[in-house]
NUKE-507576 format. One record per residue (C-alpha): z, x, y. Coordinates in steps of 0.05 Angstrom, whole numbers, plus 32768, in hexadecimal, padded with zeros to 4 digits. Layout:
BEGIN
<atom z="Z" x="X" y="Y"/>
...
***
This chain:
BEGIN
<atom z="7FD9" x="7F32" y="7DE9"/>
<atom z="7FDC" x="7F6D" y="7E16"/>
<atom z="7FB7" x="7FB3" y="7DF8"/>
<atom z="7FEA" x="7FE3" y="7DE5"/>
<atom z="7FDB" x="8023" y="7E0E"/>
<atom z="7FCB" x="805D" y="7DF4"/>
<atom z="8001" x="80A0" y="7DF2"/>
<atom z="8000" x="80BF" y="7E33"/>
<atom z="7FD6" x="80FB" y="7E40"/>
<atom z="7FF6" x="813D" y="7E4B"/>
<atom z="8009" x="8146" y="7E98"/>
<atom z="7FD0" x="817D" y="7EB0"/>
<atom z="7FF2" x="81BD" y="7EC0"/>
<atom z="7FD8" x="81EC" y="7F06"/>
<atom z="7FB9" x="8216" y="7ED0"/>
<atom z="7F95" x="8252" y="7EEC"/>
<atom z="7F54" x="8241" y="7EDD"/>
<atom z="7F63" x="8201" y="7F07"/>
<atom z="7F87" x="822C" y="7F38"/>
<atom z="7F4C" x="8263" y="7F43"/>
<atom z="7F2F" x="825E" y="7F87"/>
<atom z="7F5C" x="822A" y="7FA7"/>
<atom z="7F7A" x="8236" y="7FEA"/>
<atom z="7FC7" x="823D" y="7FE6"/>
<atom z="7FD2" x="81F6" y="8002"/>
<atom z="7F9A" x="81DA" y="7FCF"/>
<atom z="7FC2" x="8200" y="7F98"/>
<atom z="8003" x="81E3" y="7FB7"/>
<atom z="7FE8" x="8198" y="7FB6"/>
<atom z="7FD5" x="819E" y="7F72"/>
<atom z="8015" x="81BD" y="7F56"/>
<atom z="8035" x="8180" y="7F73"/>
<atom z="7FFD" x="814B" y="7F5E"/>
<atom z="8009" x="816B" y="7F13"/>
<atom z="8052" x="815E" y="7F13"/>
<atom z="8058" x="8119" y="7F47"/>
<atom z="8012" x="80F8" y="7F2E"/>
<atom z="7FF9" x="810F" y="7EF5"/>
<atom z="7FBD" x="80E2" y="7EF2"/>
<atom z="7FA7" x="80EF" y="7F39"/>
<atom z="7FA8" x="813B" y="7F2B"/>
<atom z="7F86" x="8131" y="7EE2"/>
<atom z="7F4E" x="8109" y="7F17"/>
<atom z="7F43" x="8136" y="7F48"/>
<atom z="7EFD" x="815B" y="7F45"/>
<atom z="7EEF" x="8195" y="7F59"/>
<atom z="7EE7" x="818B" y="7FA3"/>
<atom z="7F1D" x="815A" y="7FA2"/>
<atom z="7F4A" x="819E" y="7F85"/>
<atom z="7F2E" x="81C7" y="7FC4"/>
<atom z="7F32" x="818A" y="7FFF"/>
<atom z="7F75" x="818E" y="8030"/>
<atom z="7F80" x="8180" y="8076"/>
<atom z="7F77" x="81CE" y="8094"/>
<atom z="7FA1" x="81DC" y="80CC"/>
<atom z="7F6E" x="81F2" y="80FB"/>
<atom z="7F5F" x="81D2" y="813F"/>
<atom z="7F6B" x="818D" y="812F"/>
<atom z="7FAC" x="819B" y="8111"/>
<atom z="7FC7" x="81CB" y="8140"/>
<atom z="7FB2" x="819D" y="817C"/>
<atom z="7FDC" x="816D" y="8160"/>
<atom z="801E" x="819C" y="8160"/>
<atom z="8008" x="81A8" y="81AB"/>
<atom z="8007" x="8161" y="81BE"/>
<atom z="803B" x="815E" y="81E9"/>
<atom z="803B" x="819D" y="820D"/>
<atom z="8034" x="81AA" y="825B"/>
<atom z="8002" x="81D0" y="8251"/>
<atom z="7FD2" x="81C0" y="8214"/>
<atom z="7F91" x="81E8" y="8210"/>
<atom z="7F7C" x="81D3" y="81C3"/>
<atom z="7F4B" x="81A3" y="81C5"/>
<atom z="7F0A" x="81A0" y="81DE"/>
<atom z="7F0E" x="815A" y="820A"/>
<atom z="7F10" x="814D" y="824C"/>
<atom z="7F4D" x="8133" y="826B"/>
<atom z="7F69" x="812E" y="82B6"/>
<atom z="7F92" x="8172" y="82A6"/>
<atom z="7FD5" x="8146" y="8288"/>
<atom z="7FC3" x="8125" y="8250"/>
<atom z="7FA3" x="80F1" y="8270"/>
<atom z="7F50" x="80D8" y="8261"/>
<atom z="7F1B" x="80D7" y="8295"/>
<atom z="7EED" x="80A8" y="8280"/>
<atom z="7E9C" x="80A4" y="829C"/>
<atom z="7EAA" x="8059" y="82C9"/>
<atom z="7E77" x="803C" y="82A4"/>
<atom z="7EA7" x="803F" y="826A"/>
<atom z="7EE5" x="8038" y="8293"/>
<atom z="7EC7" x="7FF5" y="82AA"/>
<atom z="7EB6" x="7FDA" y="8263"/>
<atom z="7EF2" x="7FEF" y="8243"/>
<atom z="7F1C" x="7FA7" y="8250"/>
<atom z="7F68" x="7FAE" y="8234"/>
<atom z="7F65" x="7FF5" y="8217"/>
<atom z="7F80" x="8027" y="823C"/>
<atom z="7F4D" x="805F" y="824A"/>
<atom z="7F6F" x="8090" y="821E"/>
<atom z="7F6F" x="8059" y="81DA"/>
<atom z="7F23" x="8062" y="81E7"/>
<atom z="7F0E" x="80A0" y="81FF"/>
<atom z="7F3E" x="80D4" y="81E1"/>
<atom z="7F33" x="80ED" y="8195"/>
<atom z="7F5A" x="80C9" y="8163"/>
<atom z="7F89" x="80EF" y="813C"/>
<atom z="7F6E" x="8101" y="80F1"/>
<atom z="7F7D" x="80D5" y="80C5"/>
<atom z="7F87" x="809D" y="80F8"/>
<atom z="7FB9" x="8088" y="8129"/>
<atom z="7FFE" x="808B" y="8106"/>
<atom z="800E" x="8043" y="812D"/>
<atom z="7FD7" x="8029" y="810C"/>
<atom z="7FDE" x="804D" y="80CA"/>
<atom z="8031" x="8034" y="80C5"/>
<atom z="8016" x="7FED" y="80D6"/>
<atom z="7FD7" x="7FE8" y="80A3"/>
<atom z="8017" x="8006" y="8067"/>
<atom z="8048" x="7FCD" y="8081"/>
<atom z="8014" x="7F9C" y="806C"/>
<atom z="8005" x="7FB9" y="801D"/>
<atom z="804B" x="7FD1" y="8019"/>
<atom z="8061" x="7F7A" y="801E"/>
<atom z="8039" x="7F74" y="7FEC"/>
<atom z="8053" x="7FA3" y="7FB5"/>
<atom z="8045" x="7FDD" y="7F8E"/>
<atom z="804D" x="802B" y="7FA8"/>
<atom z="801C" x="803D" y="7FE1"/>
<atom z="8018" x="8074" y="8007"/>
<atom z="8006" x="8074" y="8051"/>
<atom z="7FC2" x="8064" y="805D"/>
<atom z="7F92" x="808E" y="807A"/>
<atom z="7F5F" x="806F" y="80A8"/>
<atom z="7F13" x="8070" y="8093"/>
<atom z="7ECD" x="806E" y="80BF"/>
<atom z="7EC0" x="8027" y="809E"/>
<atom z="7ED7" x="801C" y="8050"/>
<atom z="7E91" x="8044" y="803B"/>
<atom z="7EA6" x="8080" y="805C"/>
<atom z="7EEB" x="8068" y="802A"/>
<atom z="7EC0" x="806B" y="7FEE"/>
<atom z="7E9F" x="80B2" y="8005"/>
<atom z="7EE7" x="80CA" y="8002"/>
<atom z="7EF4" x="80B3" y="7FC1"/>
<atom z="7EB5" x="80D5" y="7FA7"/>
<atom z="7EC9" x="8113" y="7FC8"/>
<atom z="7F08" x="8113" y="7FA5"/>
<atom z="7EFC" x="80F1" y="7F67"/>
<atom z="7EB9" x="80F7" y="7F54"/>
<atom z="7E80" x="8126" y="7F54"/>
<atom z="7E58" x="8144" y="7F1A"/>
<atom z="7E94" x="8147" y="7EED"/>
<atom z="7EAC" x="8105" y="7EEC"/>
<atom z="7E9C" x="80C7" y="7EDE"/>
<atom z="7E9A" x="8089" y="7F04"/>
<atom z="7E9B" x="8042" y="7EEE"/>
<atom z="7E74" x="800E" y="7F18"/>
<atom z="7E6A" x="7FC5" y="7F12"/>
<atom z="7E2C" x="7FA7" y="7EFD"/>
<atom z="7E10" x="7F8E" y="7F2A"/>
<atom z="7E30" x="7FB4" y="7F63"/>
<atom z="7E28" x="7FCA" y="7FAE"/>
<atom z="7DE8" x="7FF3" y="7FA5"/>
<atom z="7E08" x="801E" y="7FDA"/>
<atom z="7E42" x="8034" y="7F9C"/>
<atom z="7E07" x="8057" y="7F6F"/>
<atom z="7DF3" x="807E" y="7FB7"/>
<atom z="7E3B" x="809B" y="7FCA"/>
<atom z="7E51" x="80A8" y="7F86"/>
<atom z="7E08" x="80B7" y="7F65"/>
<atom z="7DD3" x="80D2" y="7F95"/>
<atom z="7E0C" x="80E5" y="7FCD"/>
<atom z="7E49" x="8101" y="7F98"/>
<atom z="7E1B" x="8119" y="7F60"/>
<atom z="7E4D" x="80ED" y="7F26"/>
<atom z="7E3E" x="80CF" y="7EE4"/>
<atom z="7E36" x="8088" y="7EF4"/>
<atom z="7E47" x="8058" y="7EBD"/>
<atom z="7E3D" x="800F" y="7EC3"/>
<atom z="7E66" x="7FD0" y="7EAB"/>
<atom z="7E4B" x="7F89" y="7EA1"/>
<atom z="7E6F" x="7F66" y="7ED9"/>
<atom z="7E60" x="7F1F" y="7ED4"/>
<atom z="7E59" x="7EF7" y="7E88"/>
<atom z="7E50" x="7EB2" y="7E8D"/>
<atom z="7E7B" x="7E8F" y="7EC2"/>
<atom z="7EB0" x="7EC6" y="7EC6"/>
<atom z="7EBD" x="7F18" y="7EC4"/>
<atom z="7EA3" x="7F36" y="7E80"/>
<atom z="7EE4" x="7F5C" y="7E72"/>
<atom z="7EC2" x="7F78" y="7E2A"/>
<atom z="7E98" x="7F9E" y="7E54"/>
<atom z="7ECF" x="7FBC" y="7E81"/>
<atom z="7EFD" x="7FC7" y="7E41"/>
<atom z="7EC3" x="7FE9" y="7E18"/>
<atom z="7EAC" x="8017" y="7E54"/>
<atom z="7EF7" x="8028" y="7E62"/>
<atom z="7F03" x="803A" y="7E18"/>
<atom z="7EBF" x="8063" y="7E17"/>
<atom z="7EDE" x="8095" y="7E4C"/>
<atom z="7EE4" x="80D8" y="7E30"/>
<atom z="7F03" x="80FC" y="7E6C"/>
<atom z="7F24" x="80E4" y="7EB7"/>
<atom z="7EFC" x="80B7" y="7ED6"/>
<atom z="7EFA" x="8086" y="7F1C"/>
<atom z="7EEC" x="803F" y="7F11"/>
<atom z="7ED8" x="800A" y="7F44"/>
<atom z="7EF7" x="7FC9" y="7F4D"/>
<atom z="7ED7" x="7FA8" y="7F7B"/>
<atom z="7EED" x="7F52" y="7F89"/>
<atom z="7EDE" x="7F2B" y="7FA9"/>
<atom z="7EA1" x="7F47" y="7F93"/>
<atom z="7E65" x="7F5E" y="7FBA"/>
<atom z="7E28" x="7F47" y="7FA7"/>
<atom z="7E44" x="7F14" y="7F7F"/>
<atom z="7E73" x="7EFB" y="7FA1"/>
<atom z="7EAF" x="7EF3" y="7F68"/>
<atom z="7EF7" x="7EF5" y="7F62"/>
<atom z="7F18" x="7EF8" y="7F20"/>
<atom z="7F45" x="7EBF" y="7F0B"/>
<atom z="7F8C" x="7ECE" y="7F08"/>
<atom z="7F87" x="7EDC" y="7EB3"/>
<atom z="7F50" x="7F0A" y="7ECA"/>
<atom z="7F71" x="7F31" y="7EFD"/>
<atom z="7FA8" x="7F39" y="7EC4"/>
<atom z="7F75" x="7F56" y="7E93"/>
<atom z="7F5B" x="7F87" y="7EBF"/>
<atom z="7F9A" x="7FAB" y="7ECA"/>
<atom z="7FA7" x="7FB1" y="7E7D"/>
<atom z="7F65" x="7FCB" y="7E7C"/>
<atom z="7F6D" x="7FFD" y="7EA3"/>
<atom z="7FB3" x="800A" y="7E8C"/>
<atom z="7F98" x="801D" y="7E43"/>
<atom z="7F67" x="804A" y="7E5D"/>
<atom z="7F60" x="8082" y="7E27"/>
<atom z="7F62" x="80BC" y="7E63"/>
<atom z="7F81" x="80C1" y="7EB0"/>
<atom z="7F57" x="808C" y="7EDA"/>
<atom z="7F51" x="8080" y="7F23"/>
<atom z="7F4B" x="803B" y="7F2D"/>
<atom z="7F27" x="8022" y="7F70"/>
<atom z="7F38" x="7FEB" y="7F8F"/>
<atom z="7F09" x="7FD7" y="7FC0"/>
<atom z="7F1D" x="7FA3" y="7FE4"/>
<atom z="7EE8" x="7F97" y="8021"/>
<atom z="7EE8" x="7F4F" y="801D"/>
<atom z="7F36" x="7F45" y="800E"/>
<atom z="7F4B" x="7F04" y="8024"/>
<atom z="7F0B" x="7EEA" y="801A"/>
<atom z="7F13" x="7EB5" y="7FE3"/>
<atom z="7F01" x="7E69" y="7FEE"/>
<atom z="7F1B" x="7E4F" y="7FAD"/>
<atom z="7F66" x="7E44" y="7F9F"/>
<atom z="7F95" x="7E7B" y="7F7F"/>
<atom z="7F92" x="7E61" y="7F31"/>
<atom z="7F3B" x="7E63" y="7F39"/>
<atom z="7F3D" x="7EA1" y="7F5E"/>
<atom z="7F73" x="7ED7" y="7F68"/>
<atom z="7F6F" x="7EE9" y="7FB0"/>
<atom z="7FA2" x="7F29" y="7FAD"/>
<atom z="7F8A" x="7F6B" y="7FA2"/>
<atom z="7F8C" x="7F90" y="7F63"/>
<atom z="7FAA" x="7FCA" y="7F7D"/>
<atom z="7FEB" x="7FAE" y="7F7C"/>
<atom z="7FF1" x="7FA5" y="7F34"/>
<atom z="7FCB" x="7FE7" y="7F2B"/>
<atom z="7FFA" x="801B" y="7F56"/>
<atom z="803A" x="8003" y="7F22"/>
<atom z="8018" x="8024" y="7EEC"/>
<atom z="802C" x="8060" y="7EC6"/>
<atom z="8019" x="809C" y="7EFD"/>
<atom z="800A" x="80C2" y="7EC0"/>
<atom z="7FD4" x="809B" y="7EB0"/>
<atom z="7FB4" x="807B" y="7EF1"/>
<atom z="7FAE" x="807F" y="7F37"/>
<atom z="7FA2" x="803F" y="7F5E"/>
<atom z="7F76" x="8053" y="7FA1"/>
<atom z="7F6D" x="8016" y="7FD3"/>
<atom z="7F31" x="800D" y="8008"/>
<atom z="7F33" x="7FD0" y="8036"/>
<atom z="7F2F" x="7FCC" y="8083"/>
<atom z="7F2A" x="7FA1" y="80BE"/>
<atom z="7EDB" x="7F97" y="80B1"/>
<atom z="7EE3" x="7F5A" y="8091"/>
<atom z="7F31" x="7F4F" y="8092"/>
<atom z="7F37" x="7F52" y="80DD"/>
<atom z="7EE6" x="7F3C" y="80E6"/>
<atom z="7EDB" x="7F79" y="8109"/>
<atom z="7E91" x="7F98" y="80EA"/>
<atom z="7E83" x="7FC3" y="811A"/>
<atom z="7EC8" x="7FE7" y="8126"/>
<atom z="7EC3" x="800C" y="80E9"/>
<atom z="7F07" x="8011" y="80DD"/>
<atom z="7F18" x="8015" y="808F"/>
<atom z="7F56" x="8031" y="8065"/>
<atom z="7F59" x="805C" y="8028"/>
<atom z="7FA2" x="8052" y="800A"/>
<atom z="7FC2" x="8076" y="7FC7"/>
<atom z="7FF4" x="8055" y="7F9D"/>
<atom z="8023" x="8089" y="7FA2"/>
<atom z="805F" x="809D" y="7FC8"/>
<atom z="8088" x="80E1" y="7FDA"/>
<atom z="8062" x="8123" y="7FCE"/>
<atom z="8030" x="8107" y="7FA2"/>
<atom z="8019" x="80D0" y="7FE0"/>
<atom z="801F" x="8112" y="8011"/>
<atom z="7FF7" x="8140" y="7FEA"/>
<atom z="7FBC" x="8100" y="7FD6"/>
<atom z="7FB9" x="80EA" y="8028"/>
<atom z="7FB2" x="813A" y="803D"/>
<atom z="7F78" x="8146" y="8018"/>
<atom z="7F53" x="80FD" y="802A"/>
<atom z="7F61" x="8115" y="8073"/>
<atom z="7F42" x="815B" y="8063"/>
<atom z="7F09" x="8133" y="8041"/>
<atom z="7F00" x="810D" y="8083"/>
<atom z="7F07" x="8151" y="80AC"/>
<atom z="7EC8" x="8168" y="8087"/>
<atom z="7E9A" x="8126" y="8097"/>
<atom z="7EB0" x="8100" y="80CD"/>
<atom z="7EFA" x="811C" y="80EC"/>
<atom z="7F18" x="80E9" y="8104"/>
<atom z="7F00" x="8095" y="8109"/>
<atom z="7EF1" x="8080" y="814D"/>
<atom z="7F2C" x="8079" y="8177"/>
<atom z="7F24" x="8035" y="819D"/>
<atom z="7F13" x="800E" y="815E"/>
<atom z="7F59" x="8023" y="8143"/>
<atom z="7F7A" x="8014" y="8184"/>
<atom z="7F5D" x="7FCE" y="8184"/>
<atom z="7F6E" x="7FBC" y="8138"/>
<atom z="7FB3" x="7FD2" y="8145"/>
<atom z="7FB5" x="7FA2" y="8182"/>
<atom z="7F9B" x="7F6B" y="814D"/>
<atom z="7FCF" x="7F79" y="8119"/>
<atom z="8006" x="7F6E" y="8155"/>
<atom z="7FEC" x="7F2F" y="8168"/>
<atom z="801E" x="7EF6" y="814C"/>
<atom z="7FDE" x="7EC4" y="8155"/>
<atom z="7FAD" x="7EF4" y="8127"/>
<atom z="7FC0" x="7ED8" y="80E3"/>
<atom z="7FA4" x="7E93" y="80FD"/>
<atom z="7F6B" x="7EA7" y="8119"/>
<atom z="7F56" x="7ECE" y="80DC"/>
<atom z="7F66" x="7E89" y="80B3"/>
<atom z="7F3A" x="7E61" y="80E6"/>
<atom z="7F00" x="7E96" y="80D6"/>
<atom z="7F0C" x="7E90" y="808E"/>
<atom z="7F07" x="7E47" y="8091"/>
<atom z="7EC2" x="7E4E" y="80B7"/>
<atom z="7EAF" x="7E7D" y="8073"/>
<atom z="7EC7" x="7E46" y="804A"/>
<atom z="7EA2" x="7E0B" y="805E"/>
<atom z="7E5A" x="7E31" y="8056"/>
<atom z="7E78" x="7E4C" y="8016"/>
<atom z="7E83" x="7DFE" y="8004"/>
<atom z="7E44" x="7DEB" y="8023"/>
<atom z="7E16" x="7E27" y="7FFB"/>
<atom z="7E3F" x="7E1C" y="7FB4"/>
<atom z="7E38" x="7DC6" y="7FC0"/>
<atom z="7DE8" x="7DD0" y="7FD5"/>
<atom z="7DD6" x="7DF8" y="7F98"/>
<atom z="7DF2" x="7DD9" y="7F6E"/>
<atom z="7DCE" x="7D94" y="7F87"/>
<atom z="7D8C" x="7DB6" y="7F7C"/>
<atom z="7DA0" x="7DD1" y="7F3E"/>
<atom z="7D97" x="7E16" y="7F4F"/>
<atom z="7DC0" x="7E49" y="7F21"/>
<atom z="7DE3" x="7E86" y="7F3D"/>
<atom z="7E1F" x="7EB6" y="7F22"/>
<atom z="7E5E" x="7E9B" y="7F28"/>
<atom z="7E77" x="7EA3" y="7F73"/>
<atom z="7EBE" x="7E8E" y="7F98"/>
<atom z="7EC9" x="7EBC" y="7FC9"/>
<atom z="7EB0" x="7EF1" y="7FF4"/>
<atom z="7E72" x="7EE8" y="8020"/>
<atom z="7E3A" x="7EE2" y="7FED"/>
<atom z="7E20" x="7EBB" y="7FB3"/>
<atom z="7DEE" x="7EDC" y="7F82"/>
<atom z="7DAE" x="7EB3" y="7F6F"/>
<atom z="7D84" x="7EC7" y="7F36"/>
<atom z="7D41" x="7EC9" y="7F3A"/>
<atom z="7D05" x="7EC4" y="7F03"/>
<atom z="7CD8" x="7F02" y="7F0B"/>
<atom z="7CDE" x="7F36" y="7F3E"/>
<atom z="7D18" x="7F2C" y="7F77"/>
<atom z="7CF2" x="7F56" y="7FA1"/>
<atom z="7CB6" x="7F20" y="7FA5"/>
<atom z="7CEE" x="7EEB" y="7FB5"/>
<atom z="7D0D" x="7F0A" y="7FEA"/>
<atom z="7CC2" x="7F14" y="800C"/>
<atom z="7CB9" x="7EDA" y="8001"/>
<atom z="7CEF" x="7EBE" y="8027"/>
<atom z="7CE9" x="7EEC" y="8053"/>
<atom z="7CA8" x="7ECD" y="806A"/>
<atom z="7CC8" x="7E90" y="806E"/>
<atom z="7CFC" x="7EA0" y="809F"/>
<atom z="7D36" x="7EAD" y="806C"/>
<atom z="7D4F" x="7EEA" y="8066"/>
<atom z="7D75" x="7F07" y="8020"/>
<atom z="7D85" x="7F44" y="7FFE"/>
<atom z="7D64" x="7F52" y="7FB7"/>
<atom z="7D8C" x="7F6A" y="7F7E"/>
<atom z="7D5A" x="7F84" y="7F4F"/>
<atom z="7D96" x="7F98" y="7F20"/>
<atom z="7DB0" x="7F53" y="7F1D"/>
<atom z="7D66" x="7F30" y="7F1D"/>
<atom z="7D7F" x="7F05" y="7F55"/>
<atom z="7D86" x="7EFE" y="7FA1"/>
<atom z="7DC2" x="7F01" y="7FCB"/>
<atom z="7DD5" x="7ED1" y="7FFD"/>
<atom z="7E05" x="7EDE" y="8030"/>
<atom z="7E1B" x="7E95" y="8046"/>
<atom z="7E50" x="7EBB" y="807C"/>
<atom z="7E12" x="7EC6" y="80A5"/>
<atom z="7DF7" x="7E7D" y="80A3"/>
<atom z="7E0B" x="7E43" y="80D9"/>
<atom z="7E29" x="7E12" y="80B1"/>
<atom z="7DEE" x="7DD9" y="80C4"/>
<atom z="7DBC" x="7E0E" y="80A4"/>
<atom z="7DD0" x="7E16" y="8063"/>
<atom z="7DAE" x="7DDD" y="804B"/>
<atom z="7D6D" x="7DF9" y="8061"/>
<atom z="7D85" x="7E3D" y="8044"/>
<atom z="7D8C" x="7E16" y="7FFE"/>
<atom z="7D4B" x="7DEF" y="8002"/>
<atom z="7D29" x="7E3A" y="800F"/>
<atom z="7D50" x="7E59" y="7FCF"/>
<atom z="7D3C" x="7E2A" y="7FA7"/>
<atom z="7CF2" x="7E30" y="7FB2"/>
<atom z="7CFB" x="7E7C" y="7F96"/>
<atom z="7D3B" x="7E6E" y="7F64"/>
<atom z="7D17" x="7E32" y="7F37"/>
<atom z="7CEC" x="7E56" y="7EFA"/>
***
């Protein structure tokens, strides 16, 4: 039976003490956040109050763009708009034009690319505002910690999780980390998500990350339900984070493993209560690791969407501007390709069978490990310390990652010819056994 949630908090108010210090845009956006998105503004920390797009160079070199005569930014072109490449880099370009690669990138992205990346989450329900394009999904996560963490806010991590979480939102962001029991028995431990949702005693960001790195796990479709009523009760405003690196990712069928994002189910909640925030890219969707092309996407629309994708460009202003400009232009050449969706599938399908192979060969040697369907990795524990495994192995010629949190080893299969993963599973085995 689905948890009754609690009364609705209070919608914040700009109160001046919230007020005091911001720029009048910064006051502007969160006027508007307090009366369109209540639980995005009742979120916000205190940088995330003081971040906005400022409409210095960048800005007002975009106004100029199509003038005669445009003296704003600090490039080199031919004098008419028009890039002059070194012909070292002319040469290696191939199909993009020289000004896809050499010329900046507009901040936040290239709108072609941005429209395109929305037309693919907008099919598949839920509010969502425009996306705004990332250096990679970590630089994604960095902007969610700029605006919704720091030291007055909790955050809510898996356990285990991407070690690289505690270090953007801990070391990096300076937030209360708080972690959940992510895996009990051969599923999701949903007590431990419901008690350290209910234990919240102020806004807070949780992360939400399946298919699951390190352990590789997507929650079955009663799962994926449970979760969302989770979050739904929470007792204040929540921002829940979907990341969503490895969508797509999922080698089991729909009723072992849901294989849509959560986001979608998350965004339809009361906007009093929760913001939905979405990070995926074409790292692993589109294959492309070293493009570092990623997304950070609100579930919002209208103002509310406008004033939450202004300040995560201002956020990017202050780190990295703008993503590099050929990756974008060659991502939005995939997503126009009619051909793409079946070449992803055939990739997939190369994922699958040394998923298949790894889950299959374990098993055989009787060699335990979390529960894994999906993603790129399948956790192995490990008696004593996984640090002396993975040396171990190392020596050997196998290399894995050690997850001292988990006691275990991860294995990333993705990375493994297919006629090797036997050999990978008689190696495991000589460290997994007790």
């Amino acid at each position: 039976m689905a948890a009754t949630p609690p009364v609705a908090p209070p919608r914040p108010a700009p109160a001046a003490a919230s007020l005091s210090g911001l720029d009048p845009t910064a006051q502007e956006q969160w006027a508007t956040l307090c009366d369109t998105h209540p639980a995005a503004a009742a979120c916000l920390s205190a940088r995330g109050r003081r971040l906005y797009y400022p409409r210095g160079v960048t800005a007002q070199a975009a106004e100029a763009a199509g003038c005669p005569l445009n003296a704003t930014v600090g490039q080199i072109t031919d004098g008419h708009g028009h890039a002059v490449p070194l012909p070292a880099i002319r040469e290696a370009r191939g199909p993009l034009s020289a000004e896809e690669l050499v010329l900046y990138a507009p901040q936040g992205g290239v709108r072609a690319l941005r429209s395109a990346w929305q037309e693919r989450l907008a099919a598949r329900g839920g509010p969502v505002s425009l996306p705004v394009v990332t250096c990679g999904i970590t630089h994604g996560l960095a902007t969610v910690s700029d605006l919704f963490g720091g030291p007055d806010r909790t955050v809510l991590l898996p356990a285990p999780a991407w070690g690289n979480y505690a270090h953007i939102f801990g070391r990096h962001g300076g937030a209360r980390l708080q972690s959940w029991k992510l895996i009990e028995g051969a599923g999701l431990d949903l007590g431990a998500l419901r008690a350290a949702v209910q234990g919240l005693t102020g806004p807070a960001t949780v992360l939400l990350n399946f298919p699951s790195n390190p352990v590789g796990y997507s929650p079955r479709p009663d799962e994926r339900e449970a979760i969302v009523e989770i979050i739904a009760a929470a007792p204040h405003p929540i921002v829940a984070v979907s990341d969503d690196a490895y969508l797509g990712m999922v080698w089991e069928p729909p009723e072992r493993a849901a294989s849509e994002s959560l986001f979608h189910a998350l965004s339809g909640l009361d906007p009093a209560r929760v913001l939905a925030v979405k990070l995926d890219g074409a790292t692993k969707e589109l294959f492309f690791f070293g493009g570092r092309v990623g997304f950070i996407s609100f579930g919002a629309t209208g103002p509310a969407a406008a004033a939450l994708e202004d300040k995560a460009i201002g956020a990017g202003r202050a780190t990295v501007s703008s993503a590099p400009a050929g990756s974008q232009a060659l991502v939005l050449r995939a997503l126009r390709d009619p051909d793409m969706p079946a070449h992803q599938e055939a990739l997939r399908e190369t994922i699958r069978a040394r998923y298949r192979a790894l889950r299959d060969g374990l098993a055989a040697a009787g060699v335990s490990t979390f529960p894994f369907n999906s993603a790129f990795f399948a956790l192995v524990p490990v008696p004593g310390d996984p640090e002396r495994a993975r040396r171990t192995l190392l020596a050997a010629g196998v290399g894995v990652v050690a997850v001292p949190q988990a006691q275990a080893i991860r294995v990333s299969y993705a990375s493994v010819a297919l006629d090797d993963i036997p050999q990978l599973v008689a190696a495991i085995a000589t460290v997994a056994r007790p």
